[in-house]
Structures are given as C-alpha cells and as structure tokens.
Backbone as CSV, one residue per row, in Angstrom:
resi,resn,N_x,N_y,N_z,CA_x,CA_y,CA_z,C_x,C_y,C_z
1,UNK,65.361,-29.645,-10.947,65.027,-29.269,-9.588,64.603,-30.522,-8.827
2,UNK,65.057,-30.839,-7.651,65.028,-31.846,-6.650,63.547,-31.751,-6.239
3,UNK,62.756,-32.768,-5.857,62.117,-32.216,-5.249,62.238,-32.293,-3.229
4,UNK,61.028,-31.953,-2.667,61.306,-32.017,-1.205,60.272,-32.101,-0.555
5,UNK,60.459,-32.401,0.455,59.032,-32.714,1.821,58.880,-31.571,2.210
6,UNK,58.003,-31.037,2.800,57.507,-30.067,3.329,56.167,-30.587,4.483
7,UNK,56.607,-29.727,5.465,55.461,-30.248,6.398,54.275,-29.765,6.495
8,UNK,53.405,-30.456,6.735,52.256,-30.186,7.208,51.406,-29.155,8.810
9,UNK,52.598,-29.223,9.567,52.508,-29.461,10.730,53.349,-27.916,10.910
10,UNK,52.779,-27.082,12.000,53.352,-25.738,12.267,54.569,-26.153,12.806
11,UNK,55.771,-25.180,12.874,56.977,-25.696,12.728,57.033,-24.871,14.230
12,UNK,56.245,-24.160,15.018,55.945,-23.194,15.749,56.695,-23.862,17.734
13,UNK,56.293,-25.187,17.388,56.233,-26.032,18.357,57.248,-26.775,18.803
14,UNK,58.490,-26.505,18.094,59.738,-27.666,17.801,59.449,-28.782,16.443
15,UNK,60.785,-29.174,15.768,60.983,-29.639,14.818,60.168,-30.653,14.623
16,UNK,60.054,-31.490,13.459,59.504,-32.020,12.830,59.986,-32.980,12.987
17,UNK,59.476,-34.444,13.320,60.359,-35.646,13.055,59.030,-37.206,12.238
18,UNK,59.878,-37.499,11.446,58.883,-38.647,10.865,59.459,-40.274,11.525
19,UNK,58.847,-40.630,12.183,58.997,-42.148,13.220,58.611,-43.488,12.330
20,UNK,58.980,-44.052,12.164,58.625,-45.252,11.667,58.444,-46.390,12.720
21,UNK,57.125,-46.715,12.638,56.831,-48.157,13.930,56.872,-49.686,12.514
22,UNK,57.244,-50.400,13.360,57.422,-51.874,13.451,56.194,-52.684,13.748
23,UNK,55.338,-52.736,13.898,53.885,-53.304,14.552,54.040,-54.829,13.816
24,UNK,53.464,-55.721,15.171,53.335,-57.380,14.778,51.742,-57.080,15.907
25,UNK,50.775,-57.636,15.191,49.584,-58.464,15.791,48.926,-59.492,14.839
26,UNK,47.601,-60.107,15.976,47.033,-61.204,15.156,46.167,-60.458,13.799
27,UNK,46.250,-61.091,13.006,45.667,-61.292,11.306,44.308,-61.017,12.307
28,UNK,43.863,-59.953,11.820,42.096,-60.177,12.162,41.118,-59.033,10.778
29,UNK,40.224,-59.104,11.324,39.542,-58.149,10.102,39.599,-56.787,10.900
30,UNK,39.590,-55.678,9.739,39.644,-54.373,10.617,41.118,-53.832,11.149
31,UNK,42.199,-55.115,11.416,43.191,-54.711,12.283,43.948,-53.114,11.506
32,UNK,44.369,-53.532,10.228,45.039,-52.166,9.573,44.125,-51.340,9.946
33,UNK,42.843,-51.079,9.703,41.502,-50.005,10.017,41.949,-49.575,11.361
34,UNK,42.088,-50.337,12.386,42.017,-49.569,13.672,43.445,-49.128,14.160
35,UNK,44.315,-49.603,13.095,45.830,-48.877,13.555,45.600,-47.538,12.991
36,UNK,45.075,-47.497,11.752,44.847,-46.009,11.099,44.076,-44.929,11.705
37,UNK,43.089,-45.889,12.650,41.785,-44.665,13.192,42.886,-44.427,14.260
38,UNK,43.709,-45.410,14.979,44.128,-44.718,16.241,45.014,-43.305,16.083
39,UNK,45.732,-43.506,14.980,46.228,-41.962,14.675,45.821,-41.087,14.978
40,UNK,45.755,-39.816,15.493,44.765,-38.659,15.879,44.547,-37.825,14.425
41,UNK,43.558,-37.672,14.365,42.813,-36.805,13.088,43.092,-35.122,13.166
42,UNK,43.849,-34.748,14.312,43.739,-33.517,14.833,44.957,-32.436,14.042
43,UNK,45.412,-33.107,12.793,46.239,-32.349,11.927,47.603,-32.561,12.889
44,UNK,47.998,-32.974,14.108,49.008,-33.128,14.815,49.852,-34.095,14.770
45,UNK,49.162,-35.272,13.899,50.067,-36.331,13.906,49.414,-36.527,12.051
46,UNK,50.833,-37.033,10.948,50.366,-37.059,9.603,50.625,-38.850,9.222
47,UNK,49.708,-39.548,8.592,50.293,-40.842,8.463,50.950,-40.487,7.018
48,UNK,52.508,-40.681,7.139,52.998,-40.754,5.614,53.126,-42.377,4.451
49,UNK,53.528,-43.525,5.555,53.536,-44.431,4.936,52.855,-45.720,5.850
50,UNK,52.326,-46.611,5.069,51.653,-47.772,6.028,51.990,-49.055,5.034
51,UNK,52.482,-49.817,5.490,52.657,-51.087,4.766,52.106,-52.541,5.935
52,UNK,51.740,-53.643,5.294,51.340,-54.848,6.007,51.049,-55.664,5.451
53,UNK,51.332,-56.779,5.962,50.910,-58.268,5.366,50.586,-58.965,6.104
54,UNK,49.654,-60.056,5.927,48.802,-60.631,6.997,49.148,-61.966,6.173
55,UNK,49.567,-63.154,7.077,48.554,-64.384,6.706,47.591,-65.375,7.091
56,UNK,46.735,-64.697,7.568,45.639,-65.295,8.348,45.945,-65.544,9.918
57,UNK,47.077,-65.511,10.369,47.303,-65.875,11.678,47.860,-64.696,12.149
58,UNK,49.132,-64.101,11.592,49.924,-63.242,12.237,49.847,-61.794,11.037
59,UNK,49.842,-60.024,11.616,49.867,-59.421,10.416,51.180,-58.801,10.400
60,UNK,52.104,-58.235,10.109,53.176,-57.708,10.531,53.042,-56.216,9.324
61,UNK,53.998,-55.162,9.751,54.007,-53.611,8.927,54.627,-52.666,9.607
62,UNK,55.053,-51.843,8.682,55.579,-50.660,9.393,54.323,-49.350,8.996
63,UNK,54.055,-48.645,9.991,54.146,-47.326,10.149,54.467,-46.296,10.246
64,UNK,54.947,-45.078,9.033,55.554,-43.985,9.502,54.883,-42.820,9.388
65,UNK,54.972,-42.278,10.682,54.163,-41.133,10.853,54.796,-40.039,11.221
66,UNK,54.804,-38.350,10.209,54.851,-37.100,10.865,54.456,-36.692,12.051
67,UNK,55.512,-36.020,12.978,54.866,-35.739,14.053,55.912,-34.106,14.678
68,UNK,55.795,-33.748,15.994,56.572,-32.991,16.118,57.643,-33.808,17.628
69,UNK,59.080,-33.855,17.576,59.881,-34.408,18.044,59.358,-34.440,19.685
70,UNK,58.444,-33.590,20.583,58.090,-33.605,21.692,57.009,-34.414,21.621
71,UNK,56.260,-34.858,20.800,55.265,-35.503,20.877,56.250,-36.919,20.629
72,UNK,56.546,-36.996,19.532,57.814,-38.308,19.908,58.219,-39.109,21.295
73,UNK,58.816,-38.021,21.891,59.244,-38.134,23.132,58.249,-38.709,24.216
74,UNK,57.210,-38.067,24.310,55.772,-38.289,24.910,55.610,-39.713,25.026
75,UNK,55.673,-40.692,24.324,54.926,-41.896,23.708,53.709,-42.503,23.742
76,UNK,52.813,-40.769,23.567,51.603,-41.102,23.309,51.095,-42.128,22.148
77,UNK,51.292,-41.386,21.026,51.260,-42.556,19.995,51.585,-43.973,20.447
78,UNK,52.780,-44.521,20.952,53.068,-45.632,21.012,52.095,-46.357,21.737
79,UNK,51.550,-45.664,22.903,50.720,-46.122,24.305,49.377,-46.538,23.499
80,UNK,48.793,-45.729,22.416,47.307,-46.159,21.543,47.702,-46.864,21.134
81,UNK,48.649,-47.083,20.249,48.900,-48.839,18.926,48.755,-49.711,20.279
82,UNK,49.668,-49.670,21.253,49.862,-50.512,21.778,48.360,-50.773,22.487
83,UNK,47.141,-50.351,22.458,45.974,-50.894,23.293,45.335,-51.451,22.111
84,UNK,45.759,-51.434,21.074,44.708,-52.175,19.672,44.347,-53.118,20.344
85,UNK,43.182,-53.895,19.871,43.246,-55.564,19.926,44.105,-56.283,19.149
86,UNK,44.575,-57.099,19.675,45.205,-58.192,18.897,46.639,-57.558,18.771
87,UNK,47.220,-56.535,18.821,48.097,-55.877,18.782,49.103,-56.961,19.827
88,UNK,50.724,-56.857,19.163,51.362,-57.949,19.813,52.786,-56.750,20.686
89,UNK,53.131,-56.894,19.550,54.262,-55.504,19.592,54.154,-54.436,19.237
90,UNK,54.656,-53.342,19.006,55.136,-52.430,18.321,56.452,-51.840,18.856
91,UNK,57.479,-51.484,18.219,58.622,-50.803,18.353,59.300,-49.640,17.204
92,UNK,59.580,-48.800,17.603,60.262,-47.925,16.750,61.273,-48.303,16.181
93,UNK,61.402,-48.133,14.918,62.636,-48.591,13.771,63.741,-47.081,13.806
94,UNK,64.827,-47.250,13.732,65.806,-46.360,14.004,66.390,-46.139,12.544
C-alpha cells in the first residue's frame, strides 16, 4: 500500500495547494525563527518543509507551505516574508 498526504486543512473552502517559496536574506540570528513565526498559527496555513543555509553574510532556503489555492492567490503570505528584517527576496518556485 502506497502511502499519501492528506490534509490538514477543511477542504470546505476550495482545494488545497502546497507553494514552495525561494527566500534569500541577510545571515542574522533568529532569521529562520521569524520566517517560521510569520506563518499564521491559525491551522490555515501548514509549514510542510523548511530548508536553509546561512554563511554568515547571506542565508538562502526554500519554504513549502499547505495552504488553500485562494489564499495562494491573495499573496498574503508572500506580503509577511516579504516585511522580515533582513529579508532580500522571496519568490515562488513553480
């Protein structure tokens, strides 16, 4: 038996889509910490994967996060990463 994803997220609202961000900012302390807090805690948005590497100057990573495809659209999410400090870019990976 295969296994499979299953969402978290009421399906009530329109489909399900998982986004993967691209994020480049400066190497600082905390920076991964405050990409994670910016996520909303509100069961509406799920962090599935977080990767990053820093070397003291620059940190670079992707983010992929559960969400529902209208909130996608929205670019709420995008509009918070993008006020981090130190935050350089972020773009959605296709």
């Amino acid at each position: 038996m295969r296994p499979f994803l299953t969402s978290s997220l009421p399906d009530t609202q329109g489909h399900v889509a998982h986004v993967t961000y691209q994020l480049a900012g400066f190497d600082r302390l905390n920076f991964v910490s405050d990409i994670t807090s910016t996520v909303p805690q509100d069961g509406s948005y799920t962090i599935r994967a977080i990767y990053f590497e820093g070397d003291g100057v620059q940190a670079t990573g992707l983010l992929t996060v559960q969400m529902r495809e209208e909130q996608r659209a929205q670019g709420f999410l995008v509009n918070r990463l993008k006020s981090i400090q130190g935050m350089v870019s972020v773009r959605e990976v296709q």
